[in-house]
C-alpha positions as CSV (number, residue, x, y, z in Angstrom):
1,X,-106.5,59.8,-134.8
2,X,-103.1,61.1,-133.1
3,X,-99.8,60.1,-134.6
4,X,-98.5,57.4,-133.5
5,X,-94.1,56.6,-133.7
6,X,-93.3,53.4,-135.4
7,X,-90.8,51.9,-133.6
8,X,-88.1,51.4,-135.8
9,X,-84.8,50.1,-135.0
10,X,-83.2,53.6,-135.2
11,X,-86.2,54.8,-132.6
12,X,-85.4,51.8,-130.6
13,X,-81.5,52.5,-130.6
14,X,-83.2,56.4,-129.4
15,X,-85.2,55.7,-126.7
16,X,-82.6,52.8,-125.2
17,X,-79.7,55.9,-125.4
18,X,-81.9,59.0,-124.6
19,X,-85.5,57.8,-122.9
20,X,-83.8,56.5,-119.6
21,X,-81.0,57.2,-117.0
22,X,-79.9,53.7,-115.9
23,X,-78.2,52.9,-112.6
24,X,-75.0,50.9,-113.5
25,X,-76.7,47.7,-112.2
26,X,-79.8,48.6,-114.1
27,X,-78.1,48.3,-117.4
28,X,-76.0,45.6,-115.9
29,X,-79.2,43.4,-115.5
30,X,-80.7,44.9,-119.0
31,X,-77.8,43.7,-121.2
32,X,-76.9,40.7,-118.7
33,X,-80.8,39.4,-119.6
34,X,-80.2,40.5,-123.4
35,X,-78.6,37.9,-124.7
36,X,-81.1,35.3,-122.8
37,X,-83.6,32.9,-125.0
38,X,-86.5,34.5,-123.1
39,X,-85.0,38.2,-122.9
40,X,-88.7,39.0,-124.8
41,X,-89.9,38.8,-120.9
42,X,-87.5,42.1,-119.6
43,X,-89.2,45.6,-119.6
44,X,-87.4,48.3,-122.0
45,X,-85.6,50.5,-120.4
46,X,-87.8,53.5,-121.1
47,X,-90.6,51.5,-118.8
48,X,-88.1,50.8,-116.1
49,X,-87.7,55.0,-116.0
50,X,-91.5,55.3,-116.3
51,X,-92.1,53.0,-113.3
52,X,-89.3,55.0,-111.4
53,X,-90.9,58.3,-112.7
54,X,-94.3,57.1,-110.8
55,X,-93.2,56.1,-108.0
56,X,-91.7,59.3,-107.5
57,X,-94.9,61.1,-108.7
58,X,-97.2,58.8,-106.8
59,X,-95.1,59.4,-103.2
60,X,-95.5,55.7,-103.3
61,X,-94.1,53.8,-100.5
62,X,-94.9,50.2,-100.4
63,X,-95.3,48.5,-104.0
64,X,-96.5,45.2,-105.3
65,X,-94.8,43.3,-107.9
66,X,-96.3,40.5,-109.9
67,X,-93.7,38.6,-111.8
68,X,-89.7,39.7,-111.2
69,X,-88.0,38.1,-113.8
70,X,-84.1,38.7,-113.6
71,X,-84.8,41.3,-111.6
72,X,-85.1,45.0,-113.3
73,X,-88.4,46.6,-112.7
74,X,-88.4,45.8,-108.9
75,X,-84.7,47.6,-109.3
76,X,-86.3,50.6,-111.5
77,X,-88.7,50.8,-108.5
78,X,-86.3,50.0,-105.4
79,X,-83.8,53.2,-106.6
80,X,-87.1,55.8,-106.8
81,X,-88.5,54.6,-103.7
82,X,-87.9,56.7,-100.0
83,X,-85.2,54.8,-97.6
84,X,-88.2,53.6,-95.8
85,X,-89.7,52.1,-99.1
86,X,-90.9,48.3,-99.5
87,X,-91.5,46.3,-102.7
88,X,-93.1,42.6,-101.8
89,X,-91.8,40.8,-104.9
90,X,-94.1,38.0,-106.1
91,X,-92.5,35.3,-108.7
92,X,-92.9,31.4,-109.3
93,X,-89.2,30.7,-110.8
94,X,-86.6,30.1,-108.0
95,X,-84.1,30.2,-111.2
96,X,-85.1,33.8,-112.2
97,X,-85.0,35.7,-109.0
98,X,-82.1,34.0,-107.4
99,X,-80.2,36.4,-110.3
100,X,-82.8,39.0,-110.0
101,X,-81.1,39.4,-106.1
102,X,-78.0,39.5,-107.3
103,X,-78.5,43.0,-109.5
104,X,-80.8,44.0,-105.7
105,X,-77.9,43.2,-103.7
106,X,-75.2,45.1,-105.5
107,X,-77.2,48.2,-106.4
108,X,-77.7,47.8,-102.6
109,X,-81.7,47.7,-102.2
110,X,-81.6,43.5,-101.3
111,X,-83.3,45.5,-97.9
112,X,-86.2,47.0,-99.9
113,X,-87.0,43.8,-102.0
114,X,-88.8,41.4,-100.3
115,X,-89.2,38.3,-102.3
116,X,-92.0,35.6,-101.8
117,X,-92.1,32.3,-104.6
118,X,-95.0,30.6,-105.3
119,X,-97.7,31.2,-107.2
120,X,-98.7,35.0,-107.3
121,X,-102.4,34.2,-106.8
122,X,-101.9,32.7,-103.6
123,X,-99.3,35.0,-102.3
124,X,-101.6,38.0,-102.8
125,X,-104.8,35.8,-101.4
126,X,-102.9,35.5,-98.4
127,X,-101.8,39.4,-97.9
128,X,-105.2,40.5,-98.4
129,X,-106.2,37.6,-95.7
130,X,-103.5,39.1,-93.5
131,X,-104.3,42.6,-94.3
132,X,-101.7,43.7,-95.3
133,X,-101.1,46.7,-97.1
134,X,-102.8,49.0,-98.0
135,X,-100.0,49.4,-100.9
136,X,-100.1,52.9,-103.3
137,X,-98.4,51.2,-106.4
138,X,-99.0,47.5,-108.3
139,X,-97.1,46.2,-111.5
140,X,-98.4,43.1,-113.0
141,X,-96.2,41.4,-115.3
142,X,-96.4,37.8,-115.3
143,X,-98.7,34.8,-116.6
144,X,-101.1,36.8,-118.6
145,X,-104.2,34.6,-117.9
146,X,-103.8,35.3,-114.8
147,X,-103.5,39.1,-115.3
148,X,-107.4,39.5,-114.0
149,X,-106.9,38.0,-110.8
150,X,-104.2,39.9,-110.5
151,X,-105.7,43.2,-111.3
152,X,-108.7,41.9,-108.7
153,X,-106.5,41.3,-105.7
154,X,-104.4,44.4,-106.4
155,X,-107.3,47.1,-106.0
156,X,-108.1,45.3,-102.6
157,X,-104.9,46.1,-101.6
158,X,-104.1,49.3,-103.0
159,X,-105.5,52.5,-101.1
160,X,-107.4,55.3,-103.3
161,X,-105.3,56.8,-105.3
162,X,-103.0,53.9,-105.0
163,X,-101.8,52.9,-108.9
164,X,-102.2,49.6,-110.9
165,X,-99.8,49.4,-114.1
166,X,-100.0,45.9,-116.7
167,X,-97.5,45.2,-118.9
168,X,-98.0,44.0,-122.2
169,X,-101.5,45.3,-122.9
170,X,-100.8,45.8,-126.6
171,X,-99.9,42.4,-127.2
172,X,-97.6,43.1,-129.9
173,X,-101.2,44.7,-131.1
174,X,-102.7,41.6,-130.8
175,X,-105.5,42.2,-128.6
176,X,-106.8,44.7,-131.6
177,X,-107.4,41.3,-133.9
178,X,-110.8,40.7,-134.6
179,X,-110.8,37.4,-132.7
180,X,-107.8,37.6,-130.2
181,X,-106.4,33.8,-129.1
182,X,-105.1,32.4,-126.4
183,X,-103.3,35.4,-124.3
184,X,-103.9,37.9,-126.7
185,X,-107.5,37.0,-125.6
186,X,-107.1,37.2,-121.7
187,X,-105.8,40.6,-122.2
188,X,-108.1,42.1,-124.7
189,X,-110.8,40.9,-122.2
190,X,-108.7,42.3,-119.5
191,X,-108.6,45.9,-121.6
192,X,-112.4,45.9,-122.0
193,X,-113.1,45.1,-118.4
194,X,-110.9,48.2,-117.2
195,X,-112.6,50.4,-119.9
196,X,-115.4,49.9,-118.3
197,X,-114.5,49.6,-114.7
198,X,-115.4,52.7,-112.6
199,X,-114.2,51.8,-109.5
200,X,-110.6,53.1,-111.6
201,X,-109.9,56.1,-113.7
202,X,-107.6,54.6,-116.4
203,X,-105.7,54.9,-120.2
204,X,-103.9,52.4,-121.7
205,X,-100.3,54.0,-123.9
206,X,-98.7,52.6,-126.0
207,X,-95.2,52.3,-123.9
208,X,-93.1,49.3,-124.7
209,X,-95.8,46.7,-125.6
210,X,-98.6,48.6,-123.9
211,X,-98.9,49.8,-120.4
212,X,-102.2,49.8,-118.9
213,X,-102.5,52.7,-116.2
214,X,-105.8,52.3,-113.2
215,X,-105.9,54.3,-110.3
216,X,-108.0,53.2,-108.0
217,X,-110.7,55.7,-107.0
């Protein structure tokens, strides 16, 4: 078995001050949501670069985004992607993304970011209805019961080659228990299912709170 890093408070303090460059907004928005009750639901910083770091590796031009929160992965996104670059933005809380836009609009990539409320489910029933797409890049970070749906409608929307990335895979290692509960549950299932799924080549690291990676074949 590889080593793993335990991530200590000292790694932490490391990887927040060394495993990202943040935009001014970015860390505006990251220390802004901080100090929040439900801060627990923002990506670390080092994720925000990752997802950057893929689009830019992927050539990815239109992205999908399940679950915005205050705002910072669709900004970690918005600054990799080309001028002509799209995010659609999918989010239920009208609370949430009305100060997600504010870090878009002054980091300048409002143009980029187009938001749609309502639940994600339907929104992405009715792109692929529309045809819409095809899309090279999905990140699913919301309601983790509804994580497979998610994953389902994404691959009919992505192109081959396009790239779906889930957030919270590890669970706080949950989903290792011998009998996951509750969400834990949904996403151990979820982890199996991919495992196994060949229409995706996939690996699951152990970023943040686990980040599932699936390219679709």
């Amino acid at each position: 078995m590889g080593h793993m890093v335990e991530p200590t408070p000292r790694v932490l303090a490391y990887l927040a001050k060394i495993g990202a460059r943040e935009s001014q907004e970015q860390e505006r928005c990251r220390t802004e949501t901080q100090i929040r009750d439900d801060a627990q639901m923002q990506i670390a910083p080092e994720q925000g670069a990752f997802l950057g770091l893929l689009v830019r590796m992927t050539g990815a031009r239109h992205c999908i985004e399940v679950g915005s929160f205050t705002g910072y992965s669709a900004l970690a996104m918005a600054l990799a992607l080309p001028e002509d670059g799209r995010i659609v933005a999918l989010d239920v809380s009208k609370d949430f993304t009305d100060i997600a836009q504010g870090y878009w609009k002054r980091a300048g990539v409002a143009g980029t970011i187009e938001l749609r409320l309502g639940p994600a489910q339907d929104s992405l029933e009715k792109m692929i209805a529309a045809g819409e797409g095809p899309f090279d890049l999905a990140f699913i970070d919301a309601d983790k019961p509804g994580y497979d749906g998610y994953y389902e409608a994404a691959l009919k929307l992505l192109r081959p080659g396009g790239v779906i990335a889930l957030d919270n895979m590890l669970y706080s290692g949950e989903v290792a228990a011998a009998r996951p509960s509750g969400n834990a549950a949904a996403l151990a299932a979820l982890n199996a299912k991919i495992h196994g799924d060949s229409r995706v080549d996939m690996a699951l690291a152990s970023i943040g709170d686990g980040l599932m990676l699936a390219r679709k074949r």
